[in-house]
C-alpha positions as CSV (number, residue, x, y, z in Angstrom):
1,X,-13.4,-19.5,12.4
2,X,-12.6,-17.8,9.1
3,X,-15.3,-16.9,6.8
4,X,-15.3,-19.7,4.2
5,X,-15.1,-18.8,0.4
6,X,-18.7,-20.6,-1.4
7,X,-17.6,-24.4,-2.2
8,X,-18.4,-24.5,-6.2
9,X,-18.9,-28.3,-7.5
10,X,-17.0,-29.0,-10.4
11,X,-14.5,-26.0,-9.6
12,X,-10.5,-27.6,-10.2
13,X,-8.4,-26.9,-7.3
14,X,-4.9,-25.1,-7.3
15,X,-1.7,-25.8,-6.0
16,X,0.2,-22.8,-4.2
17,X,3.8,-22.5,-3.1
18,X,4.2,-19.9,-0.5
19,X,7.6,-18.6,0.5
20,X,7.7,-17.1,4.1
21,X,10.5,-14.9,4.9
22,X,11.6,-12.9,8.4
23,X,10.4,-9.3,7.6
24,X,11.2,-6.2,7.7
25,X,9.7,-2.7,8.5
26,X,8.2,-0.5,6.0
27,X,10.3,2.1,6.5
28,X,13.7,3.1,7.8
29,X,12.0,5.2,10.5
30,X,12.1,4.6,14.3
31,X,8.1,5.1,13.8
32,X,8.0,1.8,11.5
33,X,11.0,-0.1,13.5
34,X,8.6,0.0,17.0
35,X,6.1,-2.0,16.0
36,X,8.1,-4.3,14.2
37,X,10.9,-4.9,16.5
38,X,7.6,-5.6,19.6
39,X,6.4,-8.2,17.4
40,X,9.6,-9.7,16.8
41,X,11.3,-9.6,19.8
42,X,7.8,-11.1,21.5
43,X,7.9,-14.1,20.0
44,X,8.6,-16.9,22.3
45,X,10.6,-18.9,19.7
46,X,12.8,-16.5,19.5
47,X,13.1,-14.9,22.4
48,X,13.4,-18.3,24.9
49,X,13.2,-15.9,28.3
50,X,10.1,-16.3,30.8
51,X,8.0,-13.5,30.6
52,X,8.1,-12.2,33.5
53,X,11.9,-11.9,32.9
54,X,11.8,-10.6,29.2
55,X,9.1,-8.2,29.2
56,X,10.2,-5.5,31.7
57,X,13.7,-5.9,29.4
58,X,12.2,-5.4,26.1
59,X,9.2,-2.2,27.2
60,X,11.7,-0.4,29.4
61,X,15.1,-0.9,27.8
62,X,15.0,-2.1,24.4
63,X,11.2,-0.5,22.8
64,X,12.2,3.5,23.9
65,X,15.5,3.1,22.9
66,X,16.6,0.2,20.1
67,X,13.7,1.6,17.3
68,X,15.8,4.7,16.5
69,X,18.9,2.8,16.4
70,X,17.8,0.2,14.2
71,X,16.2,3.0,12.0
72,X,19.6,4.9,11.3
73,X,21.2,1.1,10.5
74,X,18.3,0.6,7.7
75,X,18.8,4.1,6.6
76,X,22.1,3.1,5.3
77,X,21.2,0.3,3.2
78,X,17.8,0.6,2.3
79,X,16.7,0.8,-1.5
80,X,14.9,3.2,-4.2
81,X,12.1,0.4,-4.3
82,X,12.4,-0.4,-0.3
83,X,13.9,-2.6,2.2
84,X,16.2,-4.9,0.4
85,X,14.8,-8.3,1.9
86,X,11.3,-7.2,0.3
87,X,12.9,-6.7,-2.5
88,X,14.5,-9.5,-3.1
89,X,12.0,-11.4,-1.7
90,X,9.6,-10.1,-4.3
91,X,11.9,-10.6,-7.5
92,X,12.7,-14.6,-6.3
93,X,8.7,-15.2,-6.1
94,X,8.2,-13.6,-9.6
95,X,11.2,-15.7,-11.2
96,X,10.6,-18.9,-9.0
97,X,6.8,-18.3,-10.6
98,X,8.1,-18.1,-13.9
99,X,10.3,-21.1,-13.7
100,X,7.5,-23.5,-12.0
101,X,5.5,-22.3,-15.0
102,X,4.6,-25.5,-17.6
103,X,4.8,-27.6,-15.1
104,X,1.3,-28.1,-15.1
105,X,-2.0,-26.5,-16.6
106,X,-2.7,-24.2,-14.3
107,X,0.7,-23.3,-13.0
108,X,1.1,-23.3,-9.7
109,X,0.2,-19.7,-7.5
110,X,3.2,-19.0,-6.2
111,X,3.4,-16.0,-3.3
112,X,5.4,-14.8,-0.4
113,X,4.8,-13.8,3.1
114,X,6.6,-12.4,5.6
115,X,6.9,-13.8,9.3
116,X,7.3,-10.1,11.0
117,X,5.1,-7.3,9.2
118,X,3.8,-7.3,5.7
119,X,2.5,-8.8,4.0
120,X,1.9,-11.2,6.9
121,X,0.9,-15.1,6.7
122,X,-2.5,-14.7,7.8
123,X,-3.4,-12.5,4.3
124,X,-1.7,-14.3,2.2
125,X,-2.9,-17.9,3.0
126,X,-6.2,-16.8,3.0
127,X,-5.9,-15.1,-0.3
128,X,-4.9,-18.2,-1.6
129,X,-7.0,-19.7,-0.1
130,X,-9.7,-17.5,-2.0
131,X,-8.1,-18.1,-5.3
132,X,-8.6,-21.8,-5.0
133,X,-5.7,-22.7,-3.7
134,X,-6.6,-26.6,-2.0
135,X,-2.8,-27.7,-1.9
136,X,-0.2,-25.6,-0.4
137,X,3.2,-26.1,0.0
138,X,5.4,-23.7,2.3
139,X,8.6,-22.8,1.7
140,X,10.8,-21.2,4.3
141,X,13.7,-19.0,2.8
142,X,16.0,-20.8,6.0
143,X,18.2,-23.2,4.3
144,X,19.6,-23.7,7.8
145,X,16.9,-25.3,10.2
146,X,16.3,-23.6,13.4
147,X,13.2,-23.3,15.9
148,X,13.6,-19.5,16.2
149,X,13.2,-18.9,11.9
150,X,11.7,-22.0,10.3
151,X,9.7,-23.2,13.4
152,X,8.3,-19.8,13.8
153,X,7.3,-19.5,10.3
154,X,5.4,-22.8,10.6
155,X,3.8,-21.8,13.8
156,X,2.2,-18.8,11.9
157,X,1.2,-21.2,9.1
158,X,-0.3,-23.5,11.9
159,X,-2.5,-20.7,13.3
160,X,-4.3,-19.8,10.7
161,X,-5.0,-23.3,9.7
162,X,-6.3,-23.5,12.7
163,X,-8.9,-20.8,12.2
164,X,-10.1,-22.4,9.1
165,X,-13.0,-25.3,9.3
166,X,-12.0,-26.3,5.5
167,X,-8.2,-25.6,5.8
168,X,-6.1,-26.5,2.1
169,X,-3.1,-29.6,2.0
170,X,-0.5,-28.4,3.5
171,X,3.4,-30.1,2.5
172,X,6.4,-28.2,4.3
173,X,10.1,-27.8,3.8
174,X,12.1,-28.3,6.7
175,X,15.6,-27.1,5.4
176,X,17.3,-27.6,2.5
177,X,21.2,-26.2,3.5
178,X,22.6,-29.4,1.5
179,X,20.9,-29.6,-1.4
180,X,23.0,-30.1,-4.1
181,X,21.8,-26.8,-6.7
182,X,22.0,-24.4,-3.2
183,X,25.3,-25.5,-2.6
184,X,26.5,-25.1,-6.1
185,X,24.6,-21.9,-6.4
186,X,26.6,-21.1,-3.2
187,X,30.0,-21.8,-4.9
188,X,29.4,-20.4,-8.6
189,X,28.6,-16.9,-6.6
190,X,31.7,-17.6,-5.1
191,X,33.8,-18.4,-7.6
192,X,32.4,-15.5,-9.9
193,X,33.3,-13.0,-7.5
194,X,36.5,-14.1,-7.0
195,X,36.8,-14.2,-10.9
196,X,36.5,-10.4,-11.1
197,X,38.0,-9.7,-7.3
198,X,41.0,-12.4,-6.9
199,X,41.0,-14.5,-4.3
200,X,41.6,-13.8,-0.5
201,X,43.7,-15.0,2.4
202,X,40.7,-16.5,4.3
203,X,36.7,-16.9,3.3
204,X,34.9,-16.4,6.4
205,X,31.3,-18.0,6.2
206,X,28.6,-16.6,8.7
207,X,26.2,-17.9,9.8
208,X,23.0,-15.6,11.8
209,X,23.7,-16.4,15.8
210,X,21.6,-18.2,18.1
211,X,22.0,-18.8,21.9
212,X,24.2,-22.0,22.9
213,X,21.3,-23.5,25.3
214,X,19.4,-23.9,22.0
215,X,21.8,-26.3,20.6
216,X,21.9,-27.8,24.4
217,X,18.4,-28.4,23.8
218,X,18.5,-30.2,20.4
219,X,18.2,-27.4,18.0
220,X,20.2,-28.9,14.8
221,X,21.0,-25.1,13.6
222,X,24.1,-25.4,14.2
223,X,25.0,-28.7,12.4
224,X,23.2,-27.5,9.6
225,X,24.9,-24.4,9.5
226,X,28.5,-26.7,9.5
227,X,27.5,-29.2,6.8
228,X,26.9,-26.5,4.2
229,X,30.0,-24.4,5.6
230,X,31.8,-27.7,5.1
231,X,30.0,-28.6,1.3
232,X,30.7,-24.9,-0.1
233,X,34.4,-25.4,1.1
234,X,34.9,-28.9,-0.5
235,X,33.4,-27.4,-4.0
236,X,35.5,-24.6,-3.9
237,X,38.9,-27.1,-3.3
238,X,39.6,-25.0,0.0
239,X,41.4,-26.7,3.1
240,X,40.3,-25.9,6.9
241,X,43.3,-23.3,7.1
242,X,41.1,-21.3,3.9
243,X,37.7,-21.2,5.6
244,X,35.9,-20.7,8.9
245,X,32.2,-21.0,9.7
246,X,31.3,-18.3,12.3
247,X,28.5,-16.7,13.8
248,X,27.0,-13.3,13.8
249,X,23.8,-11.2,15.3
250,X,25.0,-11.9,18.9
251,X,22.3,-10.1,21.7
252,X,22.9,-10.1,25.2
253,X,25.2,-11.6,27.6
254,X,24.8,-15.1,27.0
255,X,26.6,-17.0,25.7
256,X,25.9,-18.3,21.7
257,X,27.2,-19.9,18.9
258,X,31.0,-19.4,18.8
259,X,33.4,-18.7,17.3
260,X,31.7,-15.1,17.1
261,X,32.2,-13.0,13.3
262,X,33.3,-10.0,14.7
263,X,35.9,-11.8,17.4
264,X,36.9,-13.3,14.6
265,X,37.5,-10.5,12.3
266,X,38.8,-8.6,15.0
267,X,41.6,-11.5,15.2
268,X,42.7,-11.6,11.4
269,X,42.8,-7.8,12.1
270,X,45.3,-8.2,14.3
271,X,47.3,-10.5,12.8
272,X,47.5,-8.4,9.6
273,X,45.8,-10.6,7.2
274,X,46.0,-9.2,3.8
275,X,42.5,-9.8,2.5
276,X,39.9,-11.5,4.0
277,X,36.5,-12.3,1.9
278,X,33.0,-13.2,4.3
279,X,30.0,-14.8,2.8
280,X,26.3,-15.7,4.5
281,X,24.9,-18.7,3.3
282,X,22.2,-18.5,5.8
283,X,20.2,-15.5,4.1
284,X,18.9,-15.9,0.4
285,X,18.4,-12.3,0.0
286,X,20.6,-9.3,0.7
287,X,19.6,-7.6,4.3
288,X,20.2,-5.3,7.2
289,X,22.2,-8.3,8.8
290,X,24.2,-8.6,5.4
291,X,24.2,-5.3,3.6
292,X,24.7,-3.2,7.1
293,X,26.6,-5.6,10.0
294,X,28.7,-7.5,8.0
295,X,29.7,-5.7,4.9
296,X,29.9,-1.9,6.6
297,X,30.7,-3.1,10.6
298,X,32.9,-6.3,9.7
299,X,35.2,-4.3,7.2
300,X,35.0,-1.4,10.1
301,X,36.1,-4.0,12.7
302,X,38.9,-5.7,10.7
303,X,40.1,-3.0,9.2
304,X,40.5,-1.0,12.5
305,X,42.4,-4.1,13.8
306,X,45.1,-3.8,11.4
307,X,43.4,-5.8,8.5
308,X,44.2,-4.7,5.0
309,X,41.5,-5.5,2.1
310,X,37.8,-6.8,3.5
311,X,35.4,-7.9,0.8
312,X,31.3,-8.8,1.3
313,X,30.5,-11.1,-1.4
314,X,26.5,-10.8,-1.5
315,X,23.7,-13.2,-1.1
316,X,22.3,-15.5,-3.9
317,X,19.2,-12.9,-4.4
318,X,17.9,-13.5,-8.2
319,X,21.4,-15.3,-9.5
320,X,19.8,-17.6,-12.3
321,X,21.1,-21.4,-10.3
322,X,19.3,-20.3,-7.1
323,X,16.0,-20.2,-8.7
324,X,16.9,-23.1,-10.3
325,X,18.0,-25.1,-7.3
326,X,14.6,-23.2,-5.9
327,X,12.7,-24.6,-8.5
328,X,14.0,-27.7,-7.7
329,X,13.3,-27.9,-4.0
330,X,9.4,-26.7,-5.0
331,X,9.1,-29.8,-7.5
332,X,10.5,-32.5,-5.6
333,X,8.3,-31.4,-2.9
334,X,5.2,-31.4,-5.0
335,X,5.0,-34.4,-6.4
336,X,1.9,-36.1,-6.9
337,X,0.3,-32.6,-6.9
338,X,0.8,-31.4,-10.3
339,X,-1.2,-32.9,-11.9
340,X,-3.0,-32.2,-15.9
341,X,-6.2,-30.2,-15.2
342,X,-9.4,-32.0,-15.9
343,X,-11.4,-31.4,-19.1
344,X,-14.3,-29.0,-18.8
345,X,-16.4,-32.0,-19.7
346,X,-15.4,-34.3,-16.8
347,X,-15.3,-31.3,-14.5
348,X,-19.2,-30.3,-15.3
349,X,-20.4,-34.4,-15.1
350,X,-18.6,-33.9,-11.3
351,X,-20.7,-31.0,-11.6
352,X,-23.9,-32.8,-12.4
353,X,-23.3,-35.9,-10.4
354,X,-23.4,-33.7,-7.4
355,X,-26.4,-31.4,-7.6
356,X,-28.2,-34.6,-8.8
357,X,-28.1,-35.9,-5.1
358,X,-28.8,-32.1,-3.5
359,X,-26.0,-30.0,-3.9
360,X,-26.7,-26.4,-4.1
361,X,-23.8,-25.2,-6.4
């Protein structure tokens, strides 16, 4: 058990949002991409192999060899201020904090985690926690439901609560990938690129891959990851010969999600396409799987096939309606907890009541 912060009659409680995120390493060095790639790549939601499998795999092929790799990738993309997924991640909190504030007397504390790395769950829930924090809500940055991102951020949640004997309210966000303000946020930054850019031949939207068993097995990822392909298209007035959904990230030999982004690309190389623009919908922020494999080795890929003009049009990241539609998504799923702080006078007669029947503080 954690050590518990002194109980204070009379004290009002806060509400916190937390926003968890995957992580990334603290540097783009093969040093800081070990340990962050072990702990990834270790958990079982995401890597669905038996042990006694998976583990020879990842210490003997992928830990001595994969880091360095990985580092040169992050090298390429990797910020004056840090790794762009921090970054972002740490501008949406501020602005989703500013936009939450009014709401109630005291705003809510609004902070972010990181699943992988820093700062991790476990700190962060039990520095709210410390601040007063009583009512928590958790916010995944997944729009797209899966069991190896959202569950696994939950299942860190979980196991801190369960070191804590007076653990806060906890609400949590499943998904949100068709929400009505993500989805317009989705278009507008679609349609404002294309405002400066032109429009292209074909809009590829990605999705991050995941193994086919896990859909087999009742993961709804891919459904999700469909529905909002399909609502982005109908906003933007495009017919199924203007769009595809595909699926990136693929690792290892079995099979996933199909049709695969960089088959795909490789196939509108091929046949000459003109210009085709790609778009991720899955990721809020800008990231190695954005910023590095699709927007330097999908415009490599089609462009080497025979493609002509390849455009990356980037993440939501601090665009005004994403906070907004975040905003959103945080207030709907606090009702009934913002609520008008009591006066000091009924807080100190809660105060009184209590030490007047034994209570120490």
């Amino acid at each position: 058990m954690t050590v518990e912060p002194d109980y204070r009659h009379g004290t009002p409680g806060k509400t916190g949002v937390l926003l968890i995120n995957l992580g990334t390493p603290e540097a783009p060095t093969a040093k800081a991409l070990r340990p962050y790639l072990k702990e990834f790549l270790s958990n079982s939601r995401v890597i669905e192999i038996p042990r006694l499998i998976w583990w020879p795999i990842l210490h003997g092929f992928i830990l001595p060899f994969r880091p360095k790799q990985s580092a040169e990738k992050y090298a390429l993309i990797w910020m004056p201020e840090g790794s762009p997924l921090k970054v972002h991640t740490e501008r949406q909190t501020k602005l989703l904090a500013q936009a939450l504030h009014g709401t109630t007397s005291p705003a809510p504390v609004v902070e972010y985690a990181m699943n992988i790395g820093s700062p991790s769950v476990a700190d962060i829930l039990n520095k709210m926690k410390n601040e007063g924090c009583n009512r928590i809500l958790v916010i995944p940055l997944f729009p797209q439901y899966a069991a190896s991102s959202t569950a696994a951020a939950m299942d860190a949640v979980f196991a801190v609560l369960e070191k804590m004997r007076d653990m806060p309210a906890i609400r949590t966000v499943k998904q949100y990938h068709d929400h009505p303000g993500y989805i317009a946020a989705l278009a507008k930054n679609i349609r404002d690129y294309w405002d400066q850019h032109g429009k292209p031949d074909k809009l590829i939207i990605s999705f991050h891959g995941v193994p086919r068993k896990t859909l087999d097995k009742g993961d709804p990822y891919h459904c999700f990851c469909h529905k909002t392909g399909r609502l982005v298209a109908e906003a933007l007035n495009l017919n199924s010969e203007q769009y595809q959904v595909c699926f990136q990230s693929r690792f290892g030999r079995a099979e996933w999600l199909q049709p695969y982004t960089a088959q795909t690309l490789e196939q509108l190389g091929k046949a000459q396409t003109n210009r085709v623009d790609i778009v991720c919908p899955g990721f809020v922020s800008d990231c190695l799987e954005t910023l590095e494999e699709i927007a330097i080795e999908g415009k490599k890929t089609f462009t080497e096939a025979g493609g002509k003009d390849y455009h990356y049009i980037p993440c939501l990241n601090e665009r005004d309606d994403w906070i907004a539609a975040l905003a959103d998504i945080a207030k709907s799923n606090l009702q009934g907890w913002l609520e008008p702080e009591p006066s000091e006078e009924a807080l100190e007669q809660s105060k009184q009541r209590a030490l007047a029947i034994g209570a120490q503080k």
